[in-house]
HTML snippet that shows the backbone in 3Dmol.js (N, CA, C, O; Angstrom):
<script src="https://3Dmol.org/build/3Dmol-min.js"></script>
<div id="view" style="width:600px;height:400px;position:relative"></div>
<script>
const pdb = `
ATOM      1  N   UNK A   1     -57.312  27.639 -40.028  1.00  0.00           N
ATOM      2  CA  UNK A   1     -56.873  26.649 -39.047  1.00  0.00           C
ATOM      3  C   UNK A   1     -57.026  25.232 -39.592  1.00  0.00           C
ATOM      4  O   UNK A   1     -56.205  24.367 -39.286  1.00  0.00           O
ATOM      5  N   UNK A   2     -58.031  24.985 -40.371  1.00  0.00           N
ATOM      6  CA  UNK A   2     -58.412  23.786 -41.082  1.00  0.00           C
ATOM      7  C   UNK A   2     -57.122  23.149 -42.008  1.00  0.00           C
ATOM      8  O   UNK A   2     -56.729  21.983 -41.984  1.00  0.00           O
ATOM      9  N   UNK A   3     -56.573  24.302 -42.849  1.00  0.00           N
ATOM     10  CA  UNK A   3     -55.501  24.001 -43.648  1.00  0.00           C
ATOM     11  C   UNK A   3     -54.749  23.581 -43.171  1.00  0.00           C
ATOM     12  O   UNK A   3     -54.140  22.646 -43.691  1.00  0.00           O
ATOM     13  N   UNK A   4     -54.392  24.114 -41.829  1.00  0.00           N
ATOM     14  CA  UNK A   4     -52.717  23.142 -41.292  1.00  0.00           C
ATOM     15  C   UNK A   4     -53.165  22.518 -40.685  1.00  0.00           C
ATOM     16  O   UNK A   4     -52.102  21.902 -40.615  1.00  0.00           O
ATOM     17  N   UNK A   5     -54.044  21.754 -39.828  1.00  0.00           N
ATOM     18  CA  UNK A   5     -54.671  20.385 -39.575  1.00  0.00           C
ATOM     19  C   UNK A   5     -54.435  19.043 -40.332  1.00  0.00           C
ATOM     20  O   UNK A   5     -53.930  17.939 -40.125  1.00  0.00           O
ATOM     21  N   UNK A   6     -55.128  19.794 -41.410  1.00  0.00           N
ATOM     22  CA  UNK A   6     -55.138  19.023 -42.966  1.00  0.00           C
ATOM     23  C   UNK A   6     -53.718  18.468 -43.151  1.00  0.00           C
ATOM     24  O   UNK A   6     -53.361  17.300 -42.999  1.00  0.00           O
ATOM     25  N   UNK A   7     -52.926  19.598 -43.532  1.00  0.00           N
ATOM     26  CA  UNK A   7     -51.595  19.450 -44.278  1.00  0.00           C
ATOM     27  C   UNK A   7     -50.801  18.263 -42.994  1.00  0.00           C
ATOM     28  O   UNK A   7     -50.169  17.285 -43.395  1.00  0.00           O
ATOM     29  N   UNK A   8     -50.955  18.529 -41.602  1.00  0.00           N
ATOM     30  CA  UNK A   8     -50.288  17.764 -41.051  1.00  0.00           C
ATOM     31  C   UNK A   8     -50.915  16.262 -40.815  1.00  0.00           C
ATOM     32  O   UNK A   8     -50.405  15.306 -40.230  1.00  0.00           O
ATOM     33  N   UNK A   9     -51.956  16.354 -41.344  1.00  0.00           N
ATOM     34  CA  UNK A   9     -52.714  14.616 -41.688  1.00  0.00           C
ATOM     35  C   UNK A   9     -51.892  13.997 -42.843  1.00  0.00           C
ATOM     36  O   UNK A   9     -51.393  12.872 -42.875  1.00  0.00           O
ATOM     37  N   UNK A  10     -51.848  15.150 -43.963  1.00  0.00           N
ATOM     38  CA  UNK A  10     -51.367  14.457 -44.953  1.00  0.00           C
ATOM     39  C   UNK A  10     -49.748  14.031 -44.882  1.00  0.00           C
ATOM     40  O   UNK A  10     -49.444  13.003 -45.488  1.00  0.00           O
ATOM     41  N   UNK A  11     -48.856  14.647 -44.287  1.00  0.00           N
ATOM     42  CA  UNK A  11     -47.479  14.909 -44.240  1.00  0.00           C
ATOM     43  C   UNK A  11     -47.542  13.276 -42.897  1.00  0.00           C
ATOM     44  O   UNK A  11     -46.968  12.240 -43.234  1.00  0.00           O
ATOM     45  N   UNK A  12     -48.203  13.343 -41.662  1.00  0.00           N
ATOM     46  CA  UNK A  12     -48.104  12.290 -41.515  1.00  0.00           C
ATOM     47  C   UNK A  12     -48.744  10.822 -41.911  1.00  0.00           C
ATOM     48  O   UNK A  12     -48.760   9.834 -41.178  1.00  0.00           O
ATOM     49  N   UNK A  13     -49.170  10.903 -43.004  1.00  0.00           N
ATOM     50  CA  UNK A  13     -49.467   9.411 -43.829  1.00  0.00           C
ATOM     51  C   UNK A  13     -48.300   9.513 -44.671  1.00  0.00           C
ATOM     52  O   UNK A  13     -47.626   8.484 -44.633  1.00  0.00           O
ATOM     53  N   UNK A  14     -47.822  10.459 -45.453  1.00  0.00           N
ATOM     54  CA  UNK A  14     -47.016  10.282 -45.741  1.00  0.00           C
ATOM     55  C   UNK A  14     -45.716   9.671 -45.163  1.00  0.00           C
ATOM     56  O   UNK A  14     -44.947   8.962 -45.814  1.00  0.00           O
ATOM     57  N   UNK A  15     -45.583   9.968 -44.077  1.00  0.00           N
ATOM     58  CA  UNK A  15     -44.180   9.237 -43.432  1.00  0.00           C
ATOM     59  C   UNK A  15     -44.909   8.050 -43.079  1.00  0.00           C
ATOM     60  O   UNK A  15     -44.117   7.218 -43.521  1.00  0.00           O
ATOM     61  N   UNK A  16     -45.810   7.413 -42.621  1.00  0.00           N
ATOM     62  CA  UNK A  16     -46.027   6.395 -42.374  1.00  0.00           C
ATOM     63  C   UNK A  16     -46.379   5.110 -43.342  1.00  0.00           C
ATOM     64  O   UNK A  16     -46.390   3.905 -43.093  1.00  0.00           O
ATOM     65  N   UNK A  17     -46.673   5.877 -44.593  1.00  0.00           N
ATOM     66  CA  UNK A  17     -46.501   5.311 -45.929  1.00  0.00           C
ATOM     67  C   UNK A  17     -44.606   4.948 -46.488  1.00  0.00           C
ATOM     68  O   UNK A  17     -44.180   3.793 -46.521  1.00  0.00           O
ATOM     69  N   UNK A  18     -43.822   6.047 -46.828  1.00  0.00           N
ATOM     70  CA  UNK A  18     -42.584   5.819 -47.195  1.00  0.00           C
ATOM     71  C   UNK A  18     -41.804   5.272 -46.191  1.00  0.00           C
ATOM     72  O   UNK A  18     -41.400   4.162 -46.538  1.00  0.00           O
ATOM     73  N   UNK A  19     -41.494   5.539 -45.279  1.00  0.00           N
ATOM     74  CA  UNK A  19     -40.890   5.227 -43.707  1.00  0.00           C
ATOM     75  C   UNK A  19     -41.175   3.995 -43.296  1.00  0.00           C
ATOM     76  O   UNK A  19     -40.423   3.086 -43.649  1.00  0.00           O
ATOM     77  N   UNK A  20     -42.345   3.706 -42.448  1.00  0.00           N
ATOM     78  CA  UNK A  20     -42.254   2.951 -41.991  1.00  0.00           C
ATOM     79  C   UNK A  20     -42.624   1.358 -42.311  1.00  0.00           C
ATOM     80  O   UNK A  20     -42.299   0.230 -41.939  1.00  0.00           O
ATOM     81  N   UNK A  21     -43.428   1.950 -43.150  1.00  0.00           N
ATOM     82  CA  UNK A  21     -44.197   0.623 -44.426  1.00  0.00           C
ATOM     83  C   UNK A  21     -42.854  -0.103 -44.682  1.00  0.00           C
ATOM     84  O   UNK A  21     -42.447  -1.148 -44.175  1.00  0.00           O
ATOM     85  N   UNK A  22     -42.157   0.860 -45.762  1.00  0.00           N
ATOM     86  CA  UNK A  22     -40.464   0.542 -45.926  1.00  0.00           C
ATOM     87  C   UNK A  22     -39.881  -0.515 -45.391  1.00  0.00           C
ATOM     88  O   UNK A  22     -39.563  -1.598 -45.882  1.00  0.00           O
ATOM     89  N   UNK A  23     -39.730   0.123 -43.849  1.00  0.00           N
ATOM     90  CA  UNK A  23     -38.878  -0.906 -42.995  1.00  0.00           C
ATOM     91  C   UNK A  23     -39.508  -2.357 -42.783  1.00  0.00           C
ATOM     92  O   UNK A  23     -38.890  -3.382 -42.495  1.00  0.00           O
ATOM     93  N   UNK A  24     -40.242  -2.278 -42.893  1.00  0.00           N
ATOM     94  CA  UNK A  24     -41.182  -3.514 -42.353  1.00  0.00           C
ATOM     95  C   UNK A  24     -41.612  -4.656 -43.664  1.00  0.00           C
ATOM     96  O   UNK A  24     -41.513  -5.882 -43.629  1.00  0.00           O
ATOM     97  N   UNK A  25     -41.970  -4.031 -44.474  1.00  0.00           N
ATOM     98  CA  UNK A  25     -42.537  -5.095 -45.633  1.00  0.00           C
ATOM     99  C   UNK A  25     -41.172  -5.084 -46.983  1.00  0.00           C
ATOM    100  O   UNK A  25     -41.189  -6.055 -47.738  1.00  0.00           O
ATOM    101  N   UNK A  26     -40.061  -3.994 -47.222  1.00  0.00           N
ATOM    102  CA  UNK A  26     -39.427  -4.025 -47.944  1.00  0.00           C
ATOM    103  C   UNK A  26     -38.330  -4.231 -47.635  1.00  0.00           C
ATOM    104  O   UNK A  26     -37.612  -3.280 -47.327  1.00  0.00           O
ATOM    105  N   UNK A  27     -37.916  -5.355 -47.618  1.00  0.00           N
ATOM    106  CA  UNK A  27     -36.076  -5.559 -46.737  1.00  0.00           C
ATOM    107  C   UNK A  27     -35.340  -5.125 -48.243  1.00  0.00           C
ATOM    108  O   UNK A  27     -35.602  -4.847 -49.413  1.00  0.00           O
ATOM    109  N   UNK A  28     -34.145  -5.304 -47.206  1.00  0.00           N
ATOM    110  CA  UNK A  28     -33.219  -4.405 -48.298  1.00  0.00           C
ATOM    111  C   UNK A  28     -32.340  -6.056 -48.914  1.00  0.00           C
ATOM    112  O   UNK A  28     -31.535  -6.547 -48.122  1.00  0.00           O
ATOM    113  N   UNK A  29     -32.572  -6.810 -50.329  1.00  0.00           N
ATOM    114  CA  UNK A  29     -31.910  -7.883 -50.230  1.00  0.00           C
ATOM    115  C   UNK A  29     -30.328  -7.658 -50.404  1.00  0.00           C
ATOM    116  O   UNK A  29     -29.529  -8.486 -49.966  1.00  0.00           O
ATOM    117  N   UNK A  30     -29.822  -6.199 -51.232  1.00  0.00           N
ATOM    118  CA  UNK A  30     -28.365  -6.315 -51.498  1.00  0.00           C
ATOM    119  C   UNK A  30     -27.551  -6.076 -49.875  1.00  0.00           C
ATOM    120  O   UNK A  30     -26.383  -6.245 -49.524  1.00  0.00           O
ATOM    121  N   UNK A  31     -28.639  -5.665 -49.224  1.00  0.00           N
ATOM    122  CA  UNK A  31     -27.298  -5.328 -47.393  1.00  0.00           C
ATOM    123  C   UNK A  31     -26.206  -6.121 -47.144  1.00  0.00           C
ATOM    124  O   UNK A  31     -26.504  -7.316 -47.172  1.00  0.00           O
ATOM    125  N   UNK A  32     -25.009  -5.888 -46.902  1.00  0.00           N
ATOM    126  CA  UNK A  32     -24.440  -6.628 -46.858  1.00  0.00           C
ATOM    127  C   UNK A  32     -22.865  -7.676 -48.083  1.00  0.00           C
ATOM    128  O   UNK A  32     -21.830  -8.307 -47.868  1.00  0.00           O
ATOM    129  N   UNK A  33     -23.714  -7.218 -49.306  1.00  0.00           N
ATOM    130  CA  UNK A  33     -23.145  -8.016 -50.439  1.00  0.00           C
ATOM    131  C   UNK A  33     -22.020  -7.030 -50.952  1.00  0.00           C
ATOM    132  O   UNK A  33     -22.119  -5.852 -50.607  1.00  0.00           O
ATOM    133  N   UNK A  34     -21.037  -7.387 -51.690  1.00  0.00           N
ATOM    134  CA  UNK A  34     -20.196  -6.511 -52.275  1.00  0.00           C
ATOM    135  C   UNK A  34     -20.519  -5.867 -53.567  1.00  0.00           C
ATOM    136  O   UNK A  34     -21.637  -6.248 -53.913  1.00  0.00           O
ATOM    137  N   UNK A  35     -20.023  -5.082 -54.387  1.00  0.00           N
ATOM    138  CA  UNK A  35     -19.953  -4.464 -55.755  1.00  0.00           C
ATOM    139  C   UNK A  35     -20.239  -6.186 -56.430  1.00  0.00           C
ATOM    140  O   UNK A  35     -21.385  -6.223 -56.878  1.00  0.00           O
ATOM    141  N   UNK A  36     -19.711  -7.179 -56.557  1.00  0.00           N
ATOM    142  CA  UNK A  36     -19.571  -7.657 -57.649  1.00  0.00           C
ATOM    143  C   UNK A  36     -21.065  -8.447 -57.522  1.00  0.00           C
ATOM    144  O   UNK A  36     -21.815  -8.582 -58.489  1.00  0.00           O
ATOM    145  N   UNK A  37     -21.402  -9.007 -55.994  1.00  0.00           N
ATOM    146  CA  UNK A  37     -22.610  -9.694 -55.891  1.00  0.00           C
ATOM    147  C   UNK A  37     -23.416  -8.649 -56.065  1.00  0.00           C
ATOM    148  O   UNK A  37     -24.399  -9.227 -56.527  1.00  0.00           O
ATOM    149  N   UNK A  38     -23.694  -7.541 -56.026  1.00  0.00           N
ATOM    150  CA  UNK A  38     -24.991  -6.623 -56.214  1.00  0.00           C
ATOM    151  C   UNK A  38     -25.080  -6.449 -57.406  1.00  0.00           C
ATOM    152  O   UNK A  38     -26.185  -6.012 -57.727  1.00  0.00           O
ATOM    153  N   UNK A  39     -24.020  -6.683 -58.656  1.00  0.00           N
ATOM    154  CA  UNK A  39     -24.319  -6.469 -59.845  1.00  0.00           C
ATOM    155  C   UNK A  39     -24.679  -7.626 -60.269  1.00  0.00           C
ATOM    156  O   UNK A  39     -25.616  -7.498 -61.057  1.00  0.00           O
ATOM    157  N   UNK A  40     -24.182  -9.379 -60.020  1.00  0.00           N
ATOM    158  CA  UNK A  40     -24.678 -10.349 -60.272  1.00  0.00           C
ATOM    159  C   UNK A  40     -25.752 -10.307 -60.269  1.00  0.00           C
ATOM    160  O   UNK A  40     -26.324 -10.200 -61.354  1.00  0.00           O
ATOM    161  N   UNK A  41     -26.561 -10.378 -58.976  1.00  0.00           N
ATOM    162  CA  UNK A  41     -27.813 -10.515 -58.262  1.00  0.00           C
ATOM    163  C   UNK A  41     -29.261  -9.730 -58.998  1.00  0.00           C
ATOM    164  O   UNK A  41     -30.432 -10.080 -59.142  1.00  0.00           O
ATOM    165  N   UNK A  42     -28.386  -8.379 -59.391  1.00  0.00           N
ATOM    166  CA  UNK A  42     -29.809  -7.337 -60.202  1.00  0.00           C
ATOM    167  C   UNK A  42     -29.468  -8.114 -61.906  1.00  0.00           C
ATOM    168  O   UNK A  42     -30.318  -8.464 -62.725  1.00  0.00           O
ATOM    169  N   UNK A  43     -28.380  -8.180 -61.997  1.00  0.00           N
ATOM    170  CA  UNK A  43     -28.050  -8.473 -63.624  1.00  0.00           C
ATOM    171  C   UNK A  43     -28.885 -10.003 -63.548  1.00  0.00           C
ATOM    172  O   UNK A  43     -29.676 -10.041 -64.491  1.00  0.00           O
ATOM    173  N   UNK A  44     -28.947 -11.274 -62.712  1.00  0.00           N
ATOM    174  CA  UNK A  44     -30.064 -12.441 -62.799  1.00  0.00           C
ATOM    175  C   UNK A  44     -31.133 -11.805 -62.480  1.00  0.00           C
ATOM    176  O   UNK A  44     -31.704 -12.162 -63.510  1.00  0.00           O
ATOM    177  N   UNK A  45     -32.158 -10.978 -61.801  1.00  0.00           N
ATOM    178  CA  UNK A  45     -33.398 -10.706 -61.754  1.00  0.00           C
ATOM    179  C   UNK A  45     -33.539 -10.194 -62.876  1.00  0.00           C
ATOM    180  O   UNK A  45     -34.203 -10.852 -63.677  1.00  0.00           O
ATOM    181  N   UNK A  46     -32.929  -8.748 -63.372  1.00  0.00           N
ATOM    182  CA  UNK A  46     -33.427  -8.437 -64.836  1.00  0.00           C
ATOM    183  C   UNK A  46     -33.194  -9.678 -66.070  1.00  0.00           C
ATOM    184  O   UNK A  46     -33.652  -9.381 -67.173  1.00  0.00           O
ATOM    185  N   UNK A  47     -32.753 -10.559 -65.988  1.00  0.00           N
ATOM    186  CA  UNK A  47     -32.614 -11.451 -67.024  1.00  0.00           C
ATOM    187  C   UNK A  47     -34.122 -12.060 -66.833  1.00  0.00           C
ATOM    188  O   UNK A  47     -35.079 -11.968 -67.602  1.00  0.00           O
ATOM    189  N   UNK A  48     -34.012 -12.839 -65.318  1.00  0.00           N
ATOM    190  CA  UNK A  48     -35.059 -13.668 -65.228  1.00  0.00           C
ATOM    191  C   UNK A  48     -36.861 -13.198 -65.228  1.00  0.00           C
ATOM    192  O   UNK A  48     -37.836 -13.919 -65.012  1.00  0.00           O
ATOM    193  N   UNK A  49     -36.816 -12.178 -65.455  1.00  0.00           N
ATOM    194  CA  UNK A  49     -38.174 -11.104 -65.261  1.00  0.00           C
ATOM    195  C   UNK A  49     -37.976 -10.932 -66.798  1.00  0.00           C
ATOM    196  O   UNK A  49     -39.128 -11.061 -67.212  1.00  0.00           O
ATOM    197  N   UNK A  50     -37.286 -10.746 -67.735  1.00  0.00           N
ATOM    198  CA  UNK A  50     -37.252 -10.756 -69.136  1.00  0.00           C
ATOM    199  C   UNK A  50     -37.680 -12.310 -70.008  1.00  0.00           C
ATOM    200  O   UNK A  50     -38.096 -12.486 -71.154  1.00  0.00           O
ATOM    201  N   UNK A  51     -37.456 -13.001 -69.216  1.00  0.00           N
ATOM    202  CA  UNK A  51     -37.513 -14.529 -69.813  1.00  0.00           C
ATOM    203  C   UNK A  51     -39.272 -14.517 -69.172  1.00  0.00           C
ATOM    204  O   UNK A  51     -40.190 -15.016 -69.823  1.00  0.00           O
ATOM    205  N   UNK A  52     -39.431 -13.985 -68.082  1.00  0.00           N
ATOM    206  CA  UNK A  52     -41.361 -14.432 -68.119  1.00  0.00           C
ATOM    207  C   UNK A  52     -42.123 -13.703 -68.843  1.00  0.00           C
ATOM    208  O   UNK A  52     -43.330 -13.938 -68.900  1.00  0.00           O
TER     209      UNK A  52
END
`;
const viewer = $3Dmol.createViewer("view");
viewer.addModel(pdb, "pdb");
viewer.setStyle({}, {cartoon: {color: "spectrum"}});
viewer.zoomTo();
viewer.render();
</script>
């Protein structure tokens, strides 16, 4: 009985870790932008993260 107690502690941190953490602290910055701005946008961060 202990085991599935357990397992459903762990299964819900898990969603409350990937899920909802997610929504809240990780916005999504490309929402919204087209093909050409989402490739601009990652193609200047990987440049500018290479230059520090």
């Amino acid at each position: 009985t202990w085991g599935r107690v357990l397992w459903a502690i762990i299964l819900i941190k898990l969603f409350v870790m990937f899920f909802v953490l997610k929504l809240f602290f990780f916005p999504s910055f490309l929402e919204g932008k087209t093909e050409a701005e989402k490739q601009d946008y990652v193609g200047l961060e990987l440049t500018n993260r290479m230059a520090e």
